[in-house]
Short mmCIF file of the C-alpha atoms (twelve columns), coordinates in Angstrom:
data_MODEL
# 
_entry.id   MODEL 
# 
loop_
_atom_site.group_PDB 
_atom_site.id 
_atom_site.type_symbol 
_atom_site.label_atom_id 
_atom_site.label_alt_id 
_atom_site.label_comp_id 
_atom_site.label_asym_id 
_atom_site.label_seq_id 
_atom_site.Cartn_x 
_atom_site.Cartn_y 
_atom_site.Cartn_z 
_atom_site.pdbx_PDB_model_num 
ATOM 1   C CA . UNK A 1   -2.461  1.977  9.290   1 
ATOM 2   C CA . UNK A 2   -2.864  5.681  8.050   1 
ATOM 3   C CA . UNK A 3   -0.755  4.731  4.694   1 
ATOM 4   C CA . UNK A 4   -3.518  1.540  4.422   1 
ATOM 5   C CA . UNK A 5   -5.998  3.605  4.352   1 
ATOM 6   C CA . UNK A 6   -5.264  6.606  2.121   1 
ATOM 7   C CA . UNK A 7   -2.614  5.676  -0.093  1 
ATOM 8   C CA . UNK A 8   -2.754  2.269  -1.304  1 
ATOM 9   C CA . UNK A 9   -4.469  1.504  -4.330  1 
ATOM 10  C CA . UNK A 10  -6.980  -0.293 -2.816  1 
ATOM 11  C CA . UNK A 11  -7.450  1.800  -0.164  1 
ATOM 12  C CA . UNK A 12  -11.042 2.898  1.271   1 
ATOM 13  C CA . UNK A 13  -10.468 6.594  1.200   1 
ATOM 14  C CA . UNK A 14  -8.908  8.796  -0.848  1 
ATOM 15  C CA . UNK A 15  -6.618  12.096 -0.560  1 
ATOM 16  C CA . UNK A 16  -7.696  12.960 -4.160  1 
ATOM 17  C CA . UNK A 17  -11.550 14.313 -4.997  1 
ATOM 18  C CA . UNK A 18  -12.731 11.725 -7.951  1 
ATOM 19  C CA . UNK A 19  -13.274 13.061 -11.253 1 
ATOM 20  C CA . UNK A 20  -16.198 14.788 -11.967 1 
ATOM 21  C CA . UNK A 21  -17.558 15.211 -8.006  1 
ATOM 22  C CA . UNK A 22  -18.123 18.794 -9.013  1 
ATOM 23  C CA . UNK A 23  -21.284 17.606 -11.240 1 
ATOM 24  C CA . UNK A 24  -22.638 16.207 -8.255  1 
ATOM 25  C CA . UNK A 25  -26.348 17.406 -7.911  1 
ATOM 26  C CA . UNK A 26  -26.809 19.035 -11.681 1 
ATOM 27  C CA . UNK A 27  -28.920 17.297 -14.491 1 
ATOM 28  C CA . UNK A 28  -27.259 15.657 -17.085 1 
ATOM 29  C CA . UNK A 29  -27.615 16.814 -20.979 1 
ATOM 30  C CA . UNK A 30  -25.209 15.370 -23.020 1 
ATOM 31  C CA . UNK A 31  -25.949 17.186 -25.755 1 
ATOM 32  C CA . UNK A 32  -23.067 17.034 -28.313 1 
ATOM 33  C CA . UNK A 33  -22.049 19.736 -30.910 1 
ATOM 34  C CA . UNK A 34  -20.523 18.878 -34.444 1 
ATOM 35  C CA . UNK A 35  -16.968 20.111 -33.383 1 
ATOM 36  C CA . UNK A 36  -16.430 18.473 -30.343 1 
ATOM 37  C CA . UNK A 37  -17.894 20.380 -27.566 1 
ATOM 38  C CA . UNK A 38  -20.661 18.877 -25.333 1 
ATOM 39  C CA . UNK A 39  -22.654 20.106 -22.604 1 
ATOM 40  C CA . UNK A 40  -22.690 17.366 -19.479 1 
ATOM 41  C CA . UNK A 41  -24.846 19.041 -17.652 1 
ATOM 42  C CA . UNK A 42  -26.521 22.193 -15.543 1 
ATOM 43  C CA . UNK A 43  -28.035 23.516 -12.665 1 
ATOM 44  C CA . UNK A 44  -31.069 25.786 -12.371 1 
ATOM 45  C CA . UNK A 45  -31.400 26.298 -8.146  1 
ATOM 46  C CA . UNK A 46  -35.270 26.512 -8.452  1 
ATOM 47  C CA . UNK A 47  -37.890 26.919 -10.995 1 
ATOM 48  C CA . UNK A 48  -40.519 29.705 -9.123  1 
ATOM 49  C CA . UNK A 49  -39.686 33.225 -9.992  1 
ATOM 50  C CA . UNK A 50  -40.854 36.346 -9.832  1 
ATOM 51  C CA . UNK A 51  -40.600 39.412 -11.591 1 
ATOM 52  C CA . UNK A 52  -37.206 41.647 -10.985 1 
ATOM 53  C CA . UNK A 53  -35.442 38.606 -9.411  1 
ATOM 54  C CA . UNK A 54  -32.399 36.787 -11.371 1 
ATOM 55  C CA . UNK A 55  -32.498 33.753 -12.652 1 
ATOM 56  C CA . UNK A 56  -29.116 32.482 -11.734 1 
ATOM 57  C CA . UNK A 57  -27.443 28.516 -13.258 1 
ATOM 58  C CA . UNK A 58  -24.541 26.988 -14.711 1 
ATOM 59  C CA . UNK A 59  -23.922 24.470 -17.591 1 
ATOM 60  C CA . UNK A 60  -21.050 22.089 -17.516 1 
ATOM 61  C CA . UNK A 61  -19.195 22.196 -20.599 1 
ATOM 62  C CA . UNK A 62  -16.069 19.678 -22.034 1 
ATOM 63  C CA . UNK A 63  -14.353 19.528 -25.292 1 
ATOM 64  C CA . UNK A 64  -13.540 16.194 -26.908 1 
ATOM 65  C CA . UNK A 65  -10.796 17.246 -28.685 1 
ATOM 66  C CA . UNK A 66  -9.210  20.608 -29.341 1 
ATOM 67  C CA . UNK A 67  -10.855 23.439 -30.258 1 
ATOM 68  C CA . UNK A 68  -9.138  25.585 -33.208 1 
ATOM 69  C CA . UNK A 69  -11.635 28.490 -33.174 1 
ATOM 70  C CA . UNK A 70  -13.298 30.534 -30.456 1 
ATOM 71  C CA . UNK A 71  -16.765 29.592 -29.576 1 
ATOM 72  C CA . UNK A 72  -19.081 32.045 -27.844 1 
ATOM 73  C CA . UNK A 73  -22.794 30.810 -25.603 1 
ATOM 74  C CA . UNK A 74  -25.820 33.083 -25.723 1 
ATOM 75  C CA . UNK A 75  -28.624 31.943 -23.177 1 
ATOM 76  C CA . UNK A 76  -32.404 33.122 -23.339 1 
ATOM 77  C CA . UNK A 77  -35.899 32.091 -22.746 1 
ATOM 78  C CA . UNK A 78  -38.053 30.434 -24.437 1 
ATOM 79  C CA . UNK A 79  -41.847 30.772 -24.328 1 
ATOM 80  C CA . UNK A 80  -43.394 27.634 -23.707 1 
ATOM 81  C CA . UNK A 81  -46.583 28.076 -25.778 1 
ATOM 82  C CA . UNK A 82  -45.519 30.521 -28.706 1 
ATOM 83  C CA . UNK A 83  -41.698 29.722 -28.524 1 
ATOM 84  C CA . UNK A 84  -40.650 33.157 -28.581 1 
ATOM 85  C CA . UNK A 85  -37.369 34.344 -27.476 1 
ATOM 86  C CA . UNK A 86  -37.287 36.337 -24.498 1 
ATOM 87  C CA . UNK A 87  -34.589 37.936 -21.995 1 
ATOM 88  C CA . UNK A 88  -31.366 37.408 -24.185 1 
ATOM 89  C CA . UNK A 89  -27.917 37.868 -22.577 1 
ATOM 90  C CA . UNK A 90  -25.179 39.008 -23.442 1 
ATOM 91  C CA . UNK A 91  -22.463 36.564 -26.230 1 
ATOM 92  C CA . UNK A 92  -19.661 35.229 -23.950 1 
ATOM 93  C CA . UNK A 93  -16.870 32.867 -23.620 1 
ATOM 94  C CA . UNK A 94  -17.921 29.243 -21.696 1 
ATOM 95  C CA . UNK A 95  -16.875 30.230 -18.046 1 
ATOM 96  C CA . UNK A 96  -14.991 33.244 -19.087 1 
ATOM 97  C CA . UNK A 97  -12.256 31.416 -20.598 1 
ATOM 98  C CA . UNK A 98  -11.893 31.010 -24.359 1 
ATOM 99  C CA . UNK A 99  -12.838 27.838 -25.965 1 
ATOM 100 C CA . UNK A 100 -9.745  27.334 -27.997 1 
ATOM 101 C CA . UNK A 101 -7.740  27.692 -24.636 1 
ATOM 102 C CA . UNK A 102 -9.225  24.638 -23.116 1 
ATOM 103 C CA . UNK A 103 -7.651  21.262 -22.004 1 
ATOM 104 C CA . UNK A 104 -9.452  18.058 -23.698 1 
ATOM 105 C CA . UNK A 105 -12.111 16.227 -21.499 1 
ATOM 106 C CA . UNK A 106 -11.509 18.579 -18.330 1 
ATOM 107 C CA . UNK A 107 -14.992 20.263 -17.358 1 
ATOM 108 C CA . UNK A 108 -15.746 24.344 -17.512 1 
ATOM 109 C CA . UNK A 109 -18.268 25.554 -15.199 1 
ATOM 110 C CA . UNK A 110 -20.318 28.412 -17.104 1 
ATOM 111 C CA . UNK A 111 -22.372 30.467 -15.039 1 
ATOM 112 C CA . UNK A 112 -25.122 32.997 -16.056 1 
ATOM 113 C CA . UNK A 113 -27.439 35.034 -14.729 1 
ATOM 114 C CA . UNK A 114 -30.686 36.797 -16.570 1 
ATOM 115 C CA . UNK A 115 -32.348 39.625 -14.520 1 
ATOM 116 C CA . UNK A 116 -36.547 38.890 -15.066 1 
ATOM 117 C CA . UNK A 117 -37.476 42.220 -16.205 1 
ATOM 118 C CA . UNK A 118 -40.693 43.825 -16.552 1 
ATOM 119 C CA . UNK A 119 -40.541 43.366 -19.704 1 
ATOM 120 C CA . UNK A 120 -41.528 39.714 -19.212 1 
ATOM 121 C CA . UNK A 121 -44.392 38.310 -19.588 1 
ATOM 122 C CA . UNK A 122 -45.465 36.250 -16.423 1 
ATOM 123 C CA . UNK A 123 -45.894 32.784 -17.355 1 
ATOM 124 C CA . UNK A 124 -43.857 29.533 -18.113 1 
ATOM 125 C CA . UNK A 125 -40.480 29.630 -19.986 1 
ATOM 126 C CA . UNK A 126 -37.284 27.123 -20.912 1 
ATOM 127 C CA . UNK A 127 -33.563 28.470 -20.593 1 
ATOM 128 C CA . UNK A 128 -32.170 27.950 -24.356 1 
ATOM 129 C CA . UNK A 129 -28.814 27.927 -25.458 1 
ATOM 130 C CA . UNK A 130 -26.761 28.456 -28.061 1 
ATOM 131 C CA . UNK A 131 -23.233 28.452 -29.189 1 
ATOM 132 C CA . UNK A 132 -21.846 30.541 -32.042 1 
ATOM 133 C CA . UNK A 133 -18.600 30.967 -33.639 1 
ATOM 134 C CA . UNK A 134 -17.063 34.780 -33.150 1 
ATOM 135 C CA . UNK A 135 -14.191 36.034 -35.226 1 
ATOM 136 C CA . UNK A 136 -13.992 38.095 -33.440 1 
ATOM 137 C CA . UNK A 137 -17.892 39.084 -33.892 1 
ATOM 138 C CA . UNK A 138 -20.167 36.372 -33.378 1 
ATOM 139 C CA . UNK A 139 -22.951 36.216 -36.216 1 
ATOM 140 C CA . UNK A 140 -26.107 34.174 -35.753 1 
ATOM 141 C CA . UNK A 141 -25.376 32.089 -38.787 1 
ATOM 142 C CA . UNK A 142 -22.684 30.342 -37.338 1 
ATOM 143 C CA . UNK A 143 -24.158 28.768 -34.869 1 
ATOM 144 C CA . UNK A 144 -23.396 25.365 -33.263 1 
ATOM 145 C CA . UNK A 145 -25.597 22.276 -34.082 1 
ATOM 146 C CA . UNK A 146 -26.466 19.968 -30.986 1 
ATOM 147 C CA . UNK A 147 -26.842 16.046 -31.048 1 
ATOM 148 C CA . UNK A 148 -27.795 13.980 -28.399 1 
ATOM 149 C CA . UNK A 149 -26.341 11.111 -26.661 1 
ATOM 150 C CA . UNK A 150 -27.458 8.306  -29.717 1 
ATOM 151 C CA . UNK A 151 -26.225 11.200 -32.248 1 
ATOM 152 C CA . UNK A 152 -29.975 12.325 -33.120 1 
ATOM 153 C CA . UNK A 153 -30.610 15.757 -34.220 1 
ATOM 154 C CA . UNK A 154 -31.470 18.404 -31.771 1 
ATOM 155 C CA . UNK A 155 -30.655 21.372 -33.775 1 
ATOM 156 C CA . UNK A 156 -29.035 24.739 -33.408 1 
ATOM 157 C CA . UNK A 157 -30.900 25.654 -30.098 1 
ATOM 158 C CA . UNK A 158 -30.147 23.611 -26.936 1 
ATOM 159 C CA . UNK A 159 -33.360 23.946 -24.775 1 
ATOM 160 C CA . UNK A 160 -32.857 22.872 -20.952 1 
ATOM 161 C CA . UNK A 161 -35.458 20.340 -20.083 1 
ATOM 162 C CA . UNK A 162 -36.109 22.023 -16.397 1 
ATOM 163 C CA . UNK A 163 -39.758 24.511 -16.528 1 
ATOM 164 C CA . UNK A 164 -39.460 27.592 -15.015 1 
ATOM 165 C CA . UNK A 165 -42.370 29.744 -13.729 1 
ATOM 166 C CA . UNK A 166 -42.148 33.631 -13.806 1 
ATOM 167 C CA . UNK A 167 -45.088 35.342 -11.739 1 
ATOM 168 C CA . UNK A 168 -45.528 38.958 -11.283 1 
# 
C-alpha cells in the first residue's frame, strides 16, 4: 500500500517537492532579457514602511540557455511622480552566485535588502532593477534590455509592479 501511494507513477503523493514549489506565494514578472535571462518572479513582504526600516525581497531569476559573460543586478527606487532614482544598492551577482556559473532553466533566489534612510523622501516609490554586464567593472552602458512575456519592449529598467509607501 505504502509503495501505491508514493512511488508509482500515478501515485497521489509524492516523495519529491514539484518543480518550482519554491515560487509559491511571489508575483510573477516574466520579464525576459536579450541574452537569455528572465526574471519569474519576486516577493516584496509588505508595502508600508517607515523611515530607518529595511526594505527586504527577492526576485526569482532563470537562464534559458548558458550564460558566457558575468551579469551583475543593481536594485533602487523609483519615485512615483518625478521618477527619480533613489536608495541605490550596491552591483552584485543574482543570489551571490555568478551568472555564467548557472545551470539552464533551474531558478536563483536573489535577495536584497535597502535600508530607508533619512535621506528619503517620505512618499510612494517602485523597486527598479537592472542588470549590467561587469568585466570585471560593471559600467552603466551595458546594461540589460527587458521584454515581456509577448516580446514587447520594456527597456533597460525593470520596474516591479508592487507600490510601496515610505512614511516618516
Amino acid at each position: 500500500v505504502i509503495v501505491l501511494l508514493f512511488a508509482t507513477p500515478d501515485s497521489p503523493y509524492s516523495l519529491h517537492a514539484r518543480p518550482g514549489y519554491g515560487l509559491d506565494g511571489t508575483i510573477e514578472l516574466r520579464a525576459r532579457t536579450n541574452v537569455g535571462l528572465e526574471a519569474l518572479s519576486y516577493q516584496i513582504e509588505r508595502t508600508d514602511y517607515h523611515i530607518g526600516e529595511s526594505l527586504e525581497f527577492f526576485v526569482a531569476w532563470r537562464t534559458s540557455r548558458p550564460l558566457l559573460r558575468n551579469y551583475e543586478v543593481r536594485v533602487f527606487l523609483q519615485d512615483t511622480l518625478q521618477e527619480l532614482r533613489w536608495l541605490q544598492g550596491e552591483s552584485n551577482d543574482p543570489g551571490y552566485y555568478p551568472t555564467h556559473r548557472w545551470r539552464t532553466n533551474a531558478y536563483v533566489r536573489d535577495e536584497h535588502r535597502l535600508l530607508l534612510s533619512s535621506a528619503l523622501r517620505p512618499g510612494e516609490y517602485r523597486v527598479a532593477i537592472e542588470v549590467i554586464y561587469c568585466d570585471p567593472v560593471c559600467s552603466s552602458d551595458d546594461r540589460l534590455t527587458f521584454f515581456d512575456s509577448q516580446g514587447q519592449l520594456i527597456g533597460q529598467t525593470l520596474i516591479l509592479p508592487t507600490l510601496i509607501t515610505i512614511e516618516p
